[in-house]
C-alpha positions in Angstrom: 0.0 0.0 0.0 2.9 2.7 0.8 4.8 1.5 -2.0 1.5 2.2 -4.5 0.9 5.7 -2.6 5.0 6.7 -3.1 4.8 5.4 -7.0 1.0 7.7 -7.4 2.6 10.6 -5.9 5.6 10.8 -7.7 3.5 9.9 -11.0 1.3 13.0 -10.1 4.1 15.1 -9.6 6.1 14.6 -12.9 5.9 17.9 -14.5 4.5 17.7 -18.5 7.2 19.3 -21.0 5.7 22.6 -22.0 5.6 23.9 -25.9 6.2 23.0 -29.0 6.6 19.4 -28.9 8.8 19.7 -32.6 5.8 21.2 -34.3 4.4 24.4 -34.3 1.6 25.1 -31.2 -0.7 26.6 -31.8 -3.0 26.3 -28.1 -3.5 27.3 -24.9 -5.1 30.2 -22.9 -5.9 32.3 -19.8 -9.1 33.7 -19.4 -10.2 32.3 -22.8 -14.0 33.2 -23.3 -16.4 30.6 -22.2 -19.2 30.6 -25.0 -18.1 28.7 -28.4 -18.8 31.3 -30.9 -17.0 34.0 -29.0 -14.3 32.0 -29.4 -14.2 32.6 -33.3 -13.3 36.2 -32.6 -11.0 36.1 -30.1 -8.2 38.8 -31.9 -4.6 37.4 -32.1 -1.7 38.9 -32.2 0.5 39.8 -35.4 2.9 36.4 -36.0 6.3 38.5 -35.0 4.5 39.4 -31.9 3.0 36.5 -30.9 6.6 33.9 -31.8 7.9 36.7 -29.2 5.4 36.4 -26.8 5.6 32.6 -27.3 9.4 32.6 -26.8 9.5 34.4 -23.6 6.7 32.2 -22.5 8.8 29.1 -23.6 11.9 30.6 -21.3 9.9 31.1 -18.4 8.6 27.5 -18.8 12.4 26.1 -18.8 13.3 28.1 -16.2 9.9 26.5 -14.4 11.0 23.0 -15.4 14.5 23.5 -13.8 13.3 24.5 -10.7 11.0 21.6 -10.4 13.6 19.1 -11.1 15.8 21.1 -8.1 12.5 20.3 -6.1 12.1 24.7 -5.6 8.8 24.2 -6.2 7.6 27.7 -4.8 9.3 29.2 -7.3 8.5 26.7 -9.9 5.3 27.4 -9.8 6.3 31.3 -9.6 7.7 31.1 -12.9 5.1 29.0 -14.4 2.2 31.4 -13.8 4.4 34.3 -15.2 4.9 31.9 -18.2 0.5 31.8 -18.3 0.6 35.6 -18.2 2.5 35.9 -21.2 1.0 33.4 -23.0 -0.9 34.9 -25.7 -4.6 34.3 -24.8 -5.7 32.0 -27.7 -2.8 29.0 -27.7 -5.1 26.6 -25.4 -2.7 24.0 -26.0 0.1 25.7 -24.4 -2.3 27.0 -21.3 -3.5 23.4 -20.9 0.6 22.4 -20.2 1.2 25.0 -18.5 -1.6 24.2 -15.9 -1.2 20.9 -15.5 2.4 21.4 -14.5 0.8 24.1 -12.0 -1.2 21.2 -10.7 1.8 19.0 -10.5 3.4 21.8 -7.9 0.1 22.0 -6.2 0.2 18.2 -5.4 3.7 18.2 -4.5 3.0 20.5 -2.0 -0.2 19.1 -0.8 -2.4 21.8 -1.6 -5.2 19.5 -2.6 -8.1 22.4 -3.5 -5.2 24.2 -6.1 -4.3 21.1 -7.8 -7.6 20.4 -8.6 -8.2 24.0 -9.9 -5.6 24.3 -12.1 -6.4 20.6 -13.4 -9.7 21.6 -14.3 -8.5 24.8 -15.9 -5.9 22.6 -17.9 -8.8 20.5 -19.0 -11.2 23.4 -20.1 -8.2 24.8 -22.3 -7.6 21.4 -23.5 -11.3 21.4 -24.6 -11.0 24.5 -26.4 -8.1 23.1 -28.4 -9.9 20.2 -29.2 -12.7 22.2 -30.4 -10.5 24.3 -32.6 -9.0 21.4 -34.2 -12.2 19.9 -35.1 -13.4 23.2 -36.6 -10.3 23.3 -39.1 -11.0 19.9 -40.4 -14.4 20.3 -40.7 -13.8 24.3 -42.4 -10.0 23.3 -44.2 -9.1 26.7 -45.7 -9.5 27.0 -49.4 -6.0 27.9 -50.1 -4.9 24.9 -48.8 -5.2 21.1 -51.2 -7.6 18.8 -50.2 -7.1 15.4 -50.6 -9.1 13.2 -52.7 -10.8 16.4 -54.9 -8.7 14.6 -58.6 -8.2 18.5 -59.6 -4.6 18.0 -60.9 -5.5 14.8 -62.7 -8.4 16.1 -64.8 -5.8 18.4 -67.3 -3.8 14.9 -67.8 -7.0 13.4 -69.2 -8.3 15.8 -71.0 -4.8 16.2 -73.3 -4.9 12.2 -73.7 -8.0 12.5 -75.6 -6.7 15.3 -77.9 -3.3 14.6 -78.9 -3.6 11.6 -81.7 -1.5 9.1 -81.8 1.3 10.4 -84.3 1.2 13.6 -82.1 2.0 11.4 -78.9 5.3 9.5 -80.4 6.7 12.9 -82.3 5.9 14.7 -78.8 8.9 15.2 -76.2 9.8 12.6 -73.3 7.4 12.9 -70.5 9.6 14.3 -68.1 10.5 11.8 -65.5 8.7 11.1 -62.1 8.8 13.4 -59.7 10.2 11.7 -56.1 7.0 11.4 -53.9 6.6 14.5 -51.8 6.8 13.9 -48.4 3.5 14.9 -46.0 3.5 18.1 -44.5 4.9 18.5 -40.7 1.7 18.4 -38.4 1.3 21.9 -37.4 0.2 22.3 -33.5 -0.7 19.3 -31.2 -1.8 15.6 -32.5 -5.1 14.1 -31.8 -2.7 11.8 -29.7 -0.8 14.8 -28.5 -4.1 16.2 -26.4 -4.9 12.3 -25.7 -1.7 12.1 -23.6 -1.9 15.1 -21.8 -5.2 14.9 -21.4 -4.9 11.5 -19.3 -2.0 12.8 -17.3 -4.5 15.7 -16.1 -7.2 13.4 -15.3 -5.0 11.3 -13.2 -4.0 15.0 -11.4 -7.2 16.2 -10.5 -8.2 12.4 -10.0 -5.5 12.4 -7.2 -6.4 15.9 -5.7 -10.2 15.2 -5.4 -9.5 11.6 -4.0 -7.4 14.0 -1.1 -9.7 16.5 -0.5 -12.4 14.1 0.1 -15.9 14.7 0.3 -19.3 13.5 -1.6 -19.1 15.9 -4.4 -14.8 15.5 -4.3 -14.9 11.8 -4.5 -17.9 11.5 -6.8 -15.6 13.6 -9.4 -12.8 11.5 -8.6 -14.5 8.7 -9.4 -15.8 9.9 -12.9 -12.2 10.9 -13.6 -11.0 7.4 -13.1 -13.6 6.0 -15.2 -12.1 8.3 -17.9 -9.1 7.1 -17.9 -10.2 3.2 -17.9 -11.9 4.3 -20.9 -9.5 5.4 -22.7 -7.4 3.6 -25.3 -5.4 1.0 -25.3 -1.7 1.8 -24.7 -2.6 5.5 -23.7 -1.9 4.5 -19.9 1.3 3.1 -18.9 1.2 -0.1 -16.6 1.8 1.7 -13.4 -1.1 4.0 -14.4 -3.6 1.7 -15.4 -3.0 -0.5 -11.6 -3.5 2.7 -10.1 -6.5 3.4 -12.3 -7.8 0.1 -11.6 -7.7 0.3 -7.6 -9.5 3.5 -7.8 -11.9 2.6 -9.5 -12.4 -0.6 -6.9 -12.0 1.8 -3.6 -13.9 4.8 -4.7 -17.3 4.0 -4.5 -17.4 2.6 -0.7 -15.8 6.5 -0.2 -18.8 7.5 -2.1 -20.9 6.4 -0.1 -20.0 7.2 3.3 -19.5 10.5 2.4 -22.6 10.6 0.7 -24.7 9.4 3.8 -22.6 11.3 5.9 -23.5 14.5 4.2 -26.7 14.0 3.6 -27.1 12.5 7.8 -26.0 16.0 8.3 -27.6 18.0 6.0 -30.8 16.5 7.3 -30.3 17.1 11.0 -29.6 21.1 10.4 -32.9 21.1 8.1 -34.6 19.7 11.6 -33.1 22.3 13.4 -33.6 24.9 11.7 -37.4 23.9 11.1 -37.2 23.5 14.7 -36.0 27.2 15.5 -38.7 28.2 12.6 -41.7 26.4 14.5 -40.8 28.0 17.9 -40.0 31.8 16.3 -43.3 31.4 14.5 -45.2 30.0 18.1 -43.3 32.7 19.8 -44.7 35.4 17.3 -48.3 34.3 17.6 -48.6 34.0 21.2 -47.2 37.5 21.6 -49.7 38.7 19.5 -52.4 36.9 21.5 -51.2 38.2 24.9 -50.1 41.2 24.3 -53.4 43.4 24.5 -53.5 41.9 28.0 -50.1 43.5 28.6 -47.9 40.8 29.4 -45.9 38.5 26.6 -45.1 34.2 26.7 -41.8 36.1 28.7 -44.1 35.8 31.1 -44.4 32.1 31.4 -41.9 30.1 32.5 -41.4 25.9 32.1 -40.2 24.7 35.0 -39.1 20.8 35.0 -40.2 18.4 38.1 -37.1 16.4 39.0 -39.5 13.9 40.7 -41.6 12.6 37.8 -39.9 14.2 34.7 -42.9 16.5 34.2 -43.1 19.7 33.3 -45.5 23.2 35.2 -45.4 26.5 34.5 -45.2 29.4 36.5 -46.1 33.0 35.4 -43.6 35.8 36.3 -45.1 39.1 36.9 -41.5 41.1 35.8 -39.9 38.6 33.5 -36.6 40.6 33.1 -36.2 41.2 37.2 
């Protein structure tokens, strides 16, 4: 059990690397608007100024990733949400590393309630990248070829069927293959990309709602988990996926006593405070039915009889004396 506890925190701790990944990233943001189409005219930087934003982002991000491996984690963290600050506001991709490497800090230094914030920030930018993605595929830009559409093919074709014969053998050489162009270089994340990081986050805030504890903290846990079983084949490594596993088989007994334990208490302050309701409420009427006799229920007092558990009361002509 210790061992499996050492192996999850370290695991949970394990900053992400942050940026460009060998493509081009285009993610990640802070404060990104919450409604879809607002996203569409978020306004971006010009490119000089945003590959310099971008840059000093990226050095604050080493600098970050240095001090986590030093174990400074204070100042880790520090230099990770200066990195967020300069982050130009529309690269979710980025914002989602960056955040789950803030939740990383927060769990090394057991601050349970800020790992799970910036987890589920990390997650919401990630969401907005994976929105943005699927809006390019489904709207490619027109400048750009699409595969499958035969355009280049059709001229070929249409100069077979004109040139005869005779024309063909007195024409020059075709000119000789061309060497197979190679596929462009992905530009931002892969879908597998946002798949990885996106477990890694999961199995963050997974880990800082399991701590904080609670019906609503360990009901979220327990979806996160179920996430992550979910997912693919191969996307968890072994460790992961054990860890996962006996999560998913403690969880719900947590659950449940927390559940029944809120709800135990929830239902004992409604009482009361029905209780306190009922005799405000008595208190209000009787005073309004003794008062035009000038006296109040001050008046009256209960007075317990030791001997048989019973109760009398007396009336008290100067209740405050």
């Amino acid at each position: 059990m210790a061992e499996d506890e050492a192996k999850e925190r370290a695991k949970a701790a394990e900053p992400d690397t942050v940026g460009n990944n060998g493509n081009n990233s285009n993610s990640g943001v802070e404060n990104a608007p919450e409604d879809n189409e607002e996203e569409e005219f978020i306004d971006r930087f010009p490119p000089d100024q945003e590959a310099s934003l971008l840059a000093e982002a990226n050095e604050h991000k080493k600098q970050a990733n240095e001090l986590f491996k030093k174990s400074q984690t204070d100042a880790a963290l520090t230099a990770y949400e200066t990195a967020v600050s300069v982050l130009p506001s529309y690269l979710f991709y980025d914002l989602a590393l960056l955040r789950s490497n803030m939740a990383a800090c927060y769990i090394k230094l057991d601050d349970w309630k800020q790992a799970n914030r910036s987890a589920t920030e990390a997650l919401e930018a990630l969401d907005k990248e994976q929105r943005r993605i699927e809006k390019e595929k489904a709207n490619p830009k027109k400048d750009e070829p699409t595969e499958g559409n035969g355009l280049e093919q059709d001229d070929e074709s249409v100069e077979d069927e004109i040139i005869s014969e005779g024309a063909k053998l007195a024409a020059r050489p075709p000119p000789p293959p061309k060497e197979p162009t190679p596929p462009p270089a992905p530009v931002g994340p892969t879908d597998q990309d946002i798949l990885r990081i996106r477990s890694k986050i999961l199995l963050r805030r997974g880990r800082a709602r399991s701590e904080l504890g609670g019906w609503a903290n360990l009901a979220g846990a327990e979806e996160d988990y179920k996430t992550l079983s979910a997912m693919p084949t191969g996307t968890l490594g072994g460790a992961d996926l054990q860890l996962v596993k006996k999560q998913l088989k403690d969880l719900p007994a947590r659950t449940k006593a927390a559940q029944d334990a809120e709800m135990g208490d929830m239902m004992g302050k409604l009482k009361e405070t029905h209780a306190q309701v009922s005799r405000s409420a008595n208190e209000q009427l009787g005073n309004g039915i003794l008062r035009p006799f000038g006296i109040s229920t001050d008046n009256f007092q209960m007075v317990k009889d030791e001997k048989t558990g019973g109760y009398s009361m007396n009336f008290r002509q100067n209740p405050g004396s």
